[in-house]
Biopython code that builds the backbone (N, CA, C, O; Angstrom):
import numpy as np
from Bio.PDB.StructureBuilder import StructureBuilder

atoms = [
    (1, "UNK", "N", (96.511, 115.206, 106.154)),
    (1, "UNK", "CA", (97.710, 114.393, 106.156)),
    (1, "UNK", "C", (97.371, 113.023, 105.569)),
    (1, "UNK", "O", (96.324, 112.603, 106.060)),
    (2, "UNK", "N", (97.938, 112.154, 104.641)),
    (2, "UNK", "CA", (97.950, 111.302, 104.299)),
    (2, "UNK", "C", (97.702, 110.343, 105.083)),
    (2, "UNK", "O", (98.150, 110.501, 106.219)),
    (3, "UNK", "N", (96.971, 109.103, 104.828)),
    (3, "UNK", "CA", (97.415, 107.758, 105.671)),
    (3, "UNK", "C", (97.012, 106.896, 104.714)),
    (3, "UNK", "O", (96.077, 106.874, 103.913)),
    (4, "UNK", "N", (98.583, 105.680, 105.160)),
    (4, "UNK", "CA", (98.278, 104.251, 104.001)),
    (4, "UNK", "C", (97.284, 104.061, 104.215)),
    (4, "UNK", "O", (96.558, 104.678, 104.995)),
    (5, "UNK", "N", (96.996, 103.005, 103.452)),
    (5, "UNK", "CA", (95.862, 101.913, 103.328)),
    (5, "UNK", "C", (96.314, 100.788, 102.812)),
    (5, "UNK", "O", (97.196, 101.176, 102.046)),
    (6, "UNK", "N", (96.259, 99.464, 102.739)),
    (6, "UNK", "CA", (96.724, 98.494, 102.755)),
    (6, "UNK", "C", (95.445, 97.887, 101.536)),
    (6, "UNK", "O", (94.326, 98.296, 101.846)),
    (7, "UNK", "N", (95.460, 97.171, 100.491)),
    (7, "UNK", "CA", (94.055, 96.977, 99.645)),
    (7, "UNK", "C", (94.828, 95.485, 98.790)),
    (7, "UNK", "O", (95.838, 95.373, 98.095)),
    (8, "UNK", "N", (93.785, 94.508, 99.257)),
    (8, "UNK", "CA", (94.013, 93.059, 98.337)),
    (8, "UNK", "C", (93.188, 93.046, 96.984)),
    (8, "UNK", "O", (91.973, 92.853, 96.994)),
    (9, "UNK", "N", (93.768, 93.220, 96.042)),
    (9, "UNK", "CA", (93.243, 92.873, 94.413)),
    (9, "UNK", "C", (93.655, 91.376, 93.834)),
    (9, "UNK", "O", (94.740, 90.811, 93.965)),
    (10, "UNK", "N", (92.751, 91.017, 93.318)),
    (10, "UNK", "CA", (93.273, 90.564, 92.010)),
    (10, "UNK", "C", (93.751, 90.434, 91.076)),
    (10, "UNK", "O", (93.481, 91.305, 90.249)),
    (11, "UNK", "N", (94.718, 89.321, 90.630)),
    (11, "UNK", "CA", (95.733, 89.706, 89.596)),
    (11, "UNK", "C", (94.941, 90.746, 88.405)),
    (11, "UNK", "O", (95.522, 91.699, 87.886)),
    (12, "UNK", "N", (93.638, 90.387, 88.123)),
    (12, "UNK", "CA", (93.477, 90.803, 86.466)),
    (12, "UNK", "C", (92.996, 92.640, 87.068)),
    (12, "UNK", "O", (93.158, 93.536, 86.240)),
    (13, "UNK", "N", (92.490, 92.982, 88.359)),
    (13, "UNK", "CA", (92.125, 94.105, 88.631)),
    (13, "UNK", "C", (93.264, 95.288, 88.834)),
    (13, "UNK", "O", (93.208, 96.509, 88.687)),
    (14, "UNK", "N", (94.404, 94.318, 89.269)),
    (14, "UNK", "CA", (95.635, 95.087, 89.325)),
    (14, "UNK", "C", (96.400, 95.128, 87.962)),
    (14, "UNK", "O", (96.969, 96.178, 87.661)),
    (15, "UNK", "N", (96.439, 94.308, 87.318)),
    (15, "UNK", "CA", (96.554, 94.562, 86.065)),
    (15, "UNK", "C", (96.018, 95.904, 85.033)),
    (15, "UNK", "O", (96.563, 96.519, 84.116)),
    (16, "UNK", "N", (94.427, 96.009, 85.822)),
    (16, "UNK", "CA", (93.687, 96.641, 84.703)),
    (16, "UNK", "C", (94.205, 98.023, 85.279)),
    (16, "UNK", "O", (94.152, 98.847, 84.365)),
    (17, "UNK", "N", (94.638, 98.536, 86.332)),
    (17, "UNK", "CA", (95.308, 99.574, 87.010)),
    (17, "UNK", "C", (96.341, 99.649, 86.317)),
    (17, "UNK", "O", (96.182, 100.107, 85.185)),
    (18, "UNK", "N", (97.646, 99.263, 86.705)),
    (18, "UNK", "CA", (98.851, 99.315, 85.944)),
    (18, "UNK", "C", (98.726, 99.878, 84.793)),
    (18, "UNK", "O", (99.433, 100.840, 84.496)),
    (19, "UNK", "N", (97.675, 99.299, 83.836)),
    (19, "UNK", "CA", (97.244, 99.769, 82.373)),
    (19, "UNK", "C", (97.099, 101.050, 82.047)),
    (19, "UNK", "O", (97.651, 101.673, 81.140)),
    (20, "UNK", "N", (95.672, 101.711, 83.504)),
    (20, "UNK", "CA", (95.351, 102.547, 83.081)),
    (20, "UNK", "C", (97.176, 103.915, 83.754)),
    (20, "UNK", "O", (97.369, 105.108, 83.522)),
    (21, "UNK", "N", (97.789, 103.182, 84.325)),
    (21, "UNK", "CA", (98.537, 104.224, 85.414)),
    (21, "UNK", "C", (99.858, 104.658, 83.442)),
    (21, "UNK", "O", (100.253, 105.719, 82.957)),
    (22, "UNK", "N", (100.088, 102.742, 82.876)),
    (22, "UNK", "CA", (100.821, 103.004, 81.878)),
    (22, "UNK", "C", (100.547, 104.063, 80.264)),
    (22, "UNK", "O", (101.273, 104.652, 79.464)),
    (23, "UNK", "N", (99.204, 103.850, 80.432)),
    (23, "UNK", "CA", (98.150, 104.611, 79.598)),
    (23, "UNK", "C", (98.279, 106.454, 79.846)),
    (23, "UNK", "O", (97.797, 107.241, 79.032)),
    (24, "UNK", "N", (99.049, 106.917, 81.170)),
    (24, "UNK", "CA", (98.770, 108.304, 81.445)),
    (24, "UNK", "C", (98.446, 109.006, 82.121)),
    (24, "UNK", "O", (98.945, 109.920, 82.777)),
    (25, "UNK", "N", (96.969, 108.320, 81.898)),
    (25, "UNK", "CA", (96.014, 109.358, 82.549)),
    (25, "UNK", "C", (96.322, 109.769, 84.192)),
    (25, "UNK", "O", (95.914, 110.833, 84.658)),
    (26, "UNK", "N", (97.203, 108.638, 85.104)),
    (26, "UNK", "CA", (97.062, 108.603, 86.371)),
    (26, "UNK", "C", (98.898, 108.500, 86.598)),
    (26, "UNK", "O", (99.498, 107.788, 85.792)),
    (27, "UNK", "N", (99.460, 109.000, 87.356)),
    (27, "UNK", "CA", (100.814, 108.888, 87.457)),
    (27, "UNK", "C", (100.965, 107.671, 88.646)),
    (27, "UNK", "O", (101.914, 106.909, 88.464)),
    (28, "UNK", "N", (100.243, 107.458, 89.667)),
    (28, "UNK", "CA", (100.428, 106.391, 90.618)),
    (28, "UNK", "C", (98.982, 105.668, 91.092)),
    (28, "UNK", "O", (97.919, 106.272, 90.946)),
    (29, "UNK", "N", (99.035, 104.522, 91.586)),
    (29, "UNK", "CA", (98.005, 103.872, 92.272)),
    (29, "UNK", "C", (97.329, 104.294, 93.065)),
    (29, "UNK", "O", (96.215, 103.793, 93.216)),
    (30, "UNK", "N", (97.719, 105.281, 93.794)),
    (30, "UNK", "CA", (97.282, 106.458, 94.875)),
    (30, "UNK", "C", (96.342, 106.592, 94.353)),
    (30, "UNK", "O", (95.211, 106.137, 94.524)),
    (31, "UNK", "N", (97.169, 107.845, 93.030)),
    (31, "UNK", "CA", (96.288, 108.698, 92.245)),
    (31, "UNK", "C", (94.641, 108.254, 91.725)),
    (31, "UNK", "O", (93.640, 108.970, 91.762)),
    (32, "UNK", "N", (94.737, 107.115, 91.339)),
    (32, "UNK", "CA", (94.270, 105.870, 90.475)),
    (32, "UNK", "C", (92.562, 106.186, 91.517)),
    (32, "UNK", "O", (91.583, 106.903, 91.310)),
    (33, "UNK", "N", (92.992, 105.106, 92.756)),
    (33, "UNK", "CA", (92.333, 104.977, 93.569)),
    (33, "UNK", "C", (92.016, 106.511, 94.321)),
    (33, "UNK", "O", (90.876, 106.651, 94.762)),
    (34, "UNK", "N", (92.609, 107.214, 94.418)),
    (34, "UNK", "CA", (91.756, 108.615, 95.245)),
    (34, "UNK", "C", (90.566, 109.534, 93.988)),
    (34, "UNK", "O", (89.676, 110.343, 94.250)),
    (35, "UNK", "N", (91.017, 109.002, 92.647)),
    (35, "UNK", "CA", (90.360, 109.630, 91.351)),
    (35, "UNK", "C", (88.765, 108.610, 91.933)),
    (35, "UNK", "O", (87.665, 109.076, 92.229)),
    (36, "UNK", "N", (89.114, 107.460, 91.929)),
    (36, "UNK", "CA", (88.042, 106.523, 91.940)),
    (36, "UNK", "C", (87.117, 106.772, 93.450)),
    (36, "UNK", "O", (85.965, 106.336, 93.443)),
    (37, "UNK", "N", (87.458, 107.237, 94.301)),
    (37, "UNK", "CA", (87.109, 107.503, 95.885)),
    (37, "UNK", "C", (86.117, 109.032, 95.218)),
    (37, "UNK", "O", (84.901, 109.112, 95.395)),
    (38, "UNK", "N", (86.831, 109.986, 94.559)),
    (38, "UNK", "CA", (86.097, 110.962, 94.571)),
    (38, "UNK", "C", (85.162, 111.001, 93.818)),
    (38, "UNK", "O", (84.300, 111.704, 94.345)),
    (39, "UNK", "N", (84.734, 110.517, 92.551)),
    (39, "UNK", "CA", (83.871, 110.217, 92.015)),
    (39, "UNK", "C", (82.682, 109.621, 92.367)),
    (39, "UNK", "O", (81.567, 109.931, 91.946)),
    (40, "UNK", "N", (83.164, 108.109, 93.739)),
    (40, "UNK", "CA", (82.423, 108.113, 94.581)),
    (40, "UNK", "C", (81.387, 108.729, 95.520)),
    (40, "UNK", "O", (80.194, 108.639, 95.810)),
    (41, "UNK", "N", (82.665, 109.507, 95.884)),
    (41, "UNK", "CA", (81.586, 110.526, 96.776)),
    (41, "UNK", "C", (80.802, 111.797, 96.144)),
    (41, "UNK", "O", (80.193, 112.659, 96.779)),
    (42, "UNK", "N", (80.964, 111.704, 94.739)),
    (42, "UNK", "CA", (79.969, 112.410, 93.833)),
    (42, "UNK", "C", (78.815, 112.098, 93.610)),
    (42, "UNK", "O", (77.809, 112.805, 93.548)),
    (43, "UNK", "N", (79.016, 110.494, 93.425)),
    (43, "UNK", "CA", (78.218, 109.801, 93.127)),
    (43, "UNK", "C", (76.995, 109.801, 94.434)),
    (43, "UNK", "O", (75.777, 109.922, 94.298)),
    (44, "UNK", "N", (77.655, 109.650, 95.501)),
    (44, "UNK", "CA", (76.814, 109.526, 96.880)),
    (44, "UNK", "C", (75.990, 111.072, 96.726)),
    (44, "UNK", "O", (74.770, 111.192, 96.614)),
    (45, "UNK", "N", (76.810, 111.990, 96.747)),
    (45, "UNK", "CA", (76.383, 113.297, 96.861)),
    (45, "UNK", "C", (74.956, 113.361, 95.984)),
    (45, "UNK", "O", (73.814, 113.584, 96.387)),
    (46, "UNK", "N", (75.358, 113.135, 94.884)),
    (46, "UNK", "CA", (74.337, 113.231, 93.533)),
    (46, "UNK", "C", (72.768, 111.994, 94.383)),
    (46, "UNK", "O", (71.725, 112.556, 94.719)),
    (47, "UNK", "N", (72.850, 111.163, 94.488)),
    (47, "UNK", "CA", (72.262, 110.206, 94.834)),
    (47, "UNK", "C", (71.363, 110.838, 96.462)),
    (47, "UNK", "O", (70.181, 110.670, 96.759)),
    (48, "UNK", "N", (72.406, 111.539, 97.222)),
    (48, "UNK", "CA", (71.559, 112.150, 98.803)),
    (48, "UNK", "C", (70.855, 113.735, 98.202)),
    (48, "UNK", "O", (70.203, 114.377, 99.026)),
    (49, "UNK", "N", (71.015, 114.312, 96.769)),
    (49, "UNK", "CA", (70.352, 115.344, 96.692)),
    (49, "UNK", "C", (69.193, 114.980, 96.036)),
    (49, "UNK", "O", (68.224, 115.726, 95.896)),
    (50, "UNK", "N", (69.288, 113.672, 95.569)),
    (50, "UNK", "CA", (67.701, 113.503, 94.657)),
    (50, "UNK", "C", (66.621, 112.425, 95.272)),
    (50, "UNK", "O", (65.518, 112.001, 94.926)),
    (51, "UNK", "N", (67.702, 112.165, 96.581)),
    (51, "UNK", "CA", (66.286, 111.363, 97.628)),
    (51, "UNK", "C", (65.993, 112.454, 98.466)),
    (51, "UNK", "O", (64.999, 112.416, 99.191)),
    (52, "UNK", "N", (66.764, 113.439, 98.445)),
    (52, "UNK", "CA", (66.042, 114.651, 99.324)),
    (52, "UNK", "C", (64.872, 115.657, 98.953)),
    (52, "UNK", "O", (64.018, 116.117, 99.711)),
    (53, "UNK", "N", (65.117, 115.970, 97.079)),
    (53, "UNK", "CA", (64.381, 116.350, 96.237)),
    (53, "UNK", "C", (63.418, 115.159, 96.196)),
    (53, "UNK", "O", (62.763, 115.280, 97.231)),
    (54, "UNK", "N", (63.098, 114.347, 95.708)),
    (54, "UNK", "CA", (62.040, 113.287, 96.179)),
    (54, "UNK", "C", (61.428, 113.489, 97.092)),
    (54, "UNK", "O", (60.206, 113.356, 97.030)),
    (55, "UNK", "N", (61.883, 113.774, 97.944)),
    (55, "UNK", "CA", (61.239, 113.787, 99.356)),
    (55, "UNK", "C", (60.239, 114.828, 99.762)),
    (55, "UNK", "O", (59.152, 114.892, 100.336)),
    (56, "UNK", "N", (61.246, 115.724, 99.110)),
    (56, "UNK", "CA", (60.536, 117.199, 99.079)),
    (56, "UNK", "C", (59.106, 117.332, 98.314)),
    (56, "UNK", "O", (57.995, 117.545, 98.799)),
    (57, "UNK", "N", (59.441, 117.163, 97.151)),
    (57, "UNK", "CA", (58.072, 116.625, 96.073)),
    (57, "UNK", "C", (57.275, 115.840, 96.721)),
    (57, "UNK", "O", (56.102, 116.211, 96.689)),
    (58, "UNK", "N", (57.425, 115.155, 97.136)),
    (58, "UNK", "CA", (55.996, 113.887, 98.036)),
    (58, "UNK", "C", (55.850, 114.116, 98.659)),
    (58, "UNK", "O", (55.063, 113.356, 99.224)),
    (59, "UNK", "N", (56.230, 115.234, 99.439)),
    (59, "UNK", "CA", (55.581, 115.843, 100.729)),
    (59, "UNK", "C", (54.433, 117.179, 100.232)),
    (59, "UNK", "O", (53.597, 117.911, 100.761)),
    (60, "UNK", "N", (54.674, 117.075, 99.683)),
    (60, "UNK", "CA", (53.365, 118.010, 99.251)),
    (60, "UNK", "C", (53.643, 119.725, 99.827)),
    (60, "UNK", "O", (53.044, 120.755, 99.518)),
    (61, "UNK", "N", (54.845, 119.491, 100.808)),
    (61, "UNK", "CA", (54.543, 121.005, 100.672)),
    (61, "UNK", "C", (55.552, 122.256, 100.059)),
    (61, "UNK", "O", (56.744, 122.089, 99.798)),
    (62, "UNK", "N", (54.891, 123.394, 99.909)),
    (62, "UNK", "CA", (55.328, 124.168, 98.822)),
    (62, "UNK", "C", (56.708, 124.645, 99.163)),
    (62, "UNK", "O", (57.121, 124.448, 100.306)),
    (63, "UNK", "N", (57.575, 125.344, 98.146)),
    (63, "UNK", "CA", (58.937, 125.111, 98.307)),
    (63, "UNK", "C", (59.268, 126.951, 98.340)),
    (63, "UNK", "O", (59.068, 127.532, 97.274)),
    (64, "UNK", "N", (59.645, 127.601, 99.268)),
    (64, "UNK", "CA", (59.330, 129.163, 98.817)),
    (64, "UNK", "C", (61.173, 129.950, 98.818)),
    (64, "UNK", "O", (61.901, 130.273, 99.756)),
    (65, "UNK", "N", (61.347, 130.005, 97.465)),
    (65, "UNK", "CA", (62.409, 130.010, 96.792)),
    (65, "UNK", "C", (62.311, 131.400, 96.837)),
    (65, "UNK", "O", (61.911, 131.857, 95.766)),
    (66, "UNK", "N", (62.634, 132.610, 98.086)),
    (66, "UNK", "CA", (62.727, 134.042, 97.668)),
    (66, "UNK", "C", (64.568, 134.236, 97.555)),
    (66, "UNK", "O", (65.511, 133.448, 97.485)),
    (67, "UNK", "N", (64.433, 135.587, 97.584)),
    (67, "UNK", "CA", (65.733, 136.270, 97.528)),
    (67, "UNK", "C", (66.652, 135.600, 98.478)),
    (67, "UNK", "O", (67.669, 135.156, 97.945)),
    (68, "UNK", "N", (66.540, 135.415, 99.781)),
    (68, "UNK", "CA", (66.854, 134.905, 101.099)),
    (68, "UNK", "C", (67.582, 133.889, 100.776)),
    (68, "UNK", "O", (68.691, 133.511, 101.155)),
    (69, "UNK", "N", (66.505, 133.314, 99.708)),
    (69, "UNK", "CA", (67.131, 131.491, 99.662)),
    (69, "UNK", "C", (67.734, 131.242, 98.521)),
    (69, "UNK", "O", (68.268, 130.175, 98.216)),
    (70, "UNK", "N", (67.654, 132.357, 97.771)),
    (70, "UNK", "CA", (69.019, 132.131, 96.597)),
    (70, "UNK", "C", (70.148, 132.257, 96.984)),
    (70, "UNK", "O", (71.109, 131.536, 96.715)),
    (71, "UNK", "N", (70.096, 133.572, 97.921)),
    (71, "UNK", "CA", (71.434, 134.430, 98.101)),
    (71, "UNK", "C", (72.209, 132.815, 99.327)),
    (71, "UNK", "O", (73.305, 132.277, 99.164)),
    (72, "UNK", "N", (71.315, 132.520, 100.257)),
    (72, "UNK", "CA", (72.055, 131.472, 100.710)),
    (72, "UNK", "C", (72.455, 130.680, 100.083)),
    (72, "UNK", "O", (73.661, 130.435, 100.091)),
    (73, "UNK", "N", (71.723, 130.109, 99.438)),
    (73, "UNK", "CA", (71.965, 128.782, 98.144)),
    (73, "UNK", "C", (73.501, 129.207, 97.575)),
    (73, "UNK", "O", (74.505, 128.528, 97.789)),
    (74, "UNK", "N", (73.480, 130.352, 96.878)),
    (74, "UNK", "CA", (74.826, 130.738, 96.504)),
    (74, "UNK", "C", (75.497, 130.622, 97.175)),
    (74, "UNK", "O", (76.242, 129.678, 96.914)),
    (75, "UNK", "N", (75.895, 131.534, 98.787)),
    (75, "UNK", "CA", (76.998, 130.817, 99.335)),
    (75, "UNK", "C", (77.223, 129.494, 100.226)),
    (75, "UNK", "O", (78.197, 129.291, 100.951)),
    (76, "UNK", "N", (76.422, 128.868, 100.080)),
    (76, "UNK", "CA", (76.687, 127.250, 100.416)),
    (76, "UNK", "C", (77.348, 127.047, 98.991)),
    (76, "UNK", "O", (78.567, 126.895, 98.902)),
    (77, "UNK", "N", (76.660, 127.048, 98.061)),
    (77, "UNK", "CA", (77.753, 126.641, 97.036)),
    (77, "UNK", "C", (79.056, 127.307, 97.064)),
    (77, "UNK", "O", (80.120, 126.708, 96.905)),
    (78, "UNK", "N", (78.914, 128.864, 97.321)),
    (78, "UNK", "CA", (80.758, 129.027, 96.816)),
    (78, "UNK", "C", (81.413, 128.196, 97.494)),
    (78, "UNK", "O", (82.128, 127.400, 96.885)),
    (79, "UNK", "N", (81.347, 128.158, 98.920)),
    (79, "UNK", "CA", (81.763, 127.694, 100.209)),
    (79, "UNK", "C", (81.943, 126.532, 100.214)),
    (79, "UNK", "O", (82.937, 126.208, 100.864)),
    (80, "UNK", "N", (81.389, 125.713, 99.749)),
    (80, "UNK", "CA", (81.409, 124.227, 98.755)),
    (80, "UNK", "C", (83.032, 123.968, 97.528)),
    (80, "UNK", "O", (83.955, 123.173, 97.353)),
    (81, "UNK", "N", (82.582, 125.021, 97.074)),
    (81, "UNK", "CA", (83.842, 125.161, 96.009)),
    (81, "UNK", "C", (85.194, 125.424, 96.665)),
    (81, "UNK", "O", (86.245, 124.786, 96.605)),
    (82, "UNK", "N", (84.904, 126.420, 97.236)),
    (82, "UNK", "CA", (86.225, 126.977, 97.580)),
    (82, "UNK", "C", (86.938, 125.729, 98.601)),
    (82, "UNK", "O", (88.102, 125.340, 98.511)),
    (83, "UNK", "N", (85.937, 125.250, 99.544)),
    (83, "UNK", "CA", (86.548, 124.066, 99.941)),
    (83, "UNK", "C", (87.272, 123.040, 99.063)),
    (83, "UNK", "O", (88.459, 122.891, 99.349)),
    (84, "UNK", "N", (86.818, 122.337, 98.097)),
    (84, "UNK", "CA", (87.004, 121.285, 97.038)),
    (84, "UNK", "C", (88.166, 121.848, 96.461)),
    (84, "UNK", "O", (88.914, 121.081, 95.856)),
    (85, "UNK", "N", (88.524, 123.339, 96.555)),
    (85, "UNK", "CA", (90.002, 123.831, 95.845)),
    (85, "UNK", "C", (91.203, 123.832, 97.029)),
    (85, "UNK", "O", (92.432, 123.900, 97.014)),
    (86, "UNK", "N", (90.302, 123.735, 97.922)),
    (86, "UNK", "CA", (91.640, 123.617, 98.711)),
    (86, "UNK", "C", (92.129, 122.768, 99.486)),
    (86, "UNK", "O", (93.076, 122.855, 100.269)),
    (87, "UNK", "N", (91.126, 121.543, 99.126)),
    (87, "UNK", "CA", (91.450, 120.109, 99.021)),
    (87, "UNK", "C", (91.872, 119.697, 98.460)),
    (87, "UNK", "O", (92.186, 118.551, 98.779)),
    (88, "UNK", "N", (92.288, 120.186, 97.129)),
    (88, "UNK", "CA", (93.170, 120.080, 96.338)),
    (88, "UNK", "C", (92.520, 119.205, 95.107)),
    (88, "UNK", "O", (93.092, 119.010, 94.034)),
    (89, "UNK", "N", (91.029, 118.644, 95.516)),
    (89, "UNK", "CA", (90.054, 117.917, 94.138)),
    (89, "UNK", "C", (89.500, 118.735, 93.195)),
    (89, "UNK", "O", (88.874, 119.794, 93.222)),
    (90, "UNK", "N", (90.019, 117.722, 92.068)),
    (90, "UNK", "CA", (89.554, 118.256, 90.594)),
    (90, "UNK", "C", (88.322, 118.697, 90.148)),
    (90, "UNK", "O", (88.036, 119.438, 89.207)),
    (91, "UNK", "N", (87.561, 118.068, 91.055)),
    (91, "UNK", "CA", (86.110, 118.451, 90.237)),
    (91, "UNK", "C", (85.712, 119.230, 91.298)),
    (91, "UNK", "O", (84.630, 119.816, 91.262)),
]
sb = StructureBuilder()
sb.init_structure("model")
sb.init_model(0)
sb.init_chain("A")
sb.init_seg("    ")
for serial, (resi, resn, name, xyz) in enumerate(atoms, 1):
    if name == "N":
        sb.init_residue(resn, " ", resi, " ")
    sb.init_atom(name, np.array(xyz, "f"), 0.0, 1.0, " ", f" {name:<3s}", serial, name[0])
structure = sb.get_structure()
């Protein structure tokens, strides 16, 4: 379910919105800002899998990638996806 949010900009930042909302790509400010939120949390995502991979690597110990751990790997990902579609996000 939706909930407002209330957000103080600056003239030239709200401006640069308007632009991009008059430009197309985005039909409302919502839109604008929930495009910009999810990318975010891509960004986070991307960023918590490669301090974990880091982590993994400097620990020295070995990583044992059988059948077991593909077939899981796969469905964490579908399960991943199929969520993100029915959240209704683009990427």
């Amino acid at each position: 379910m939706p909930t407002t949010m209330t957000i103080s900009l600056p003239d030239d930042m709200k401006a640069f919105i308007e632009q991009r909302i008059k430009g197309g790509r985005y039909s409302s400010v919502s839109e604008f800002i929930r495009q910009l939120v999810r990318e975010d949390q891509k960004r986070a995502e991307q960023e918590k899998l490669e301090r974990m991979w880091t982590e993994g690597i400097e620990s020295g110990q070995p990583i044992r990638a059988n059948d077991k751990y593909w077939e899981d790997m796969r469905k964490r990902v579908q399960a991943r996806v199929a969520a993100r579609k029915s959240n209704g996000s683009r990427k």
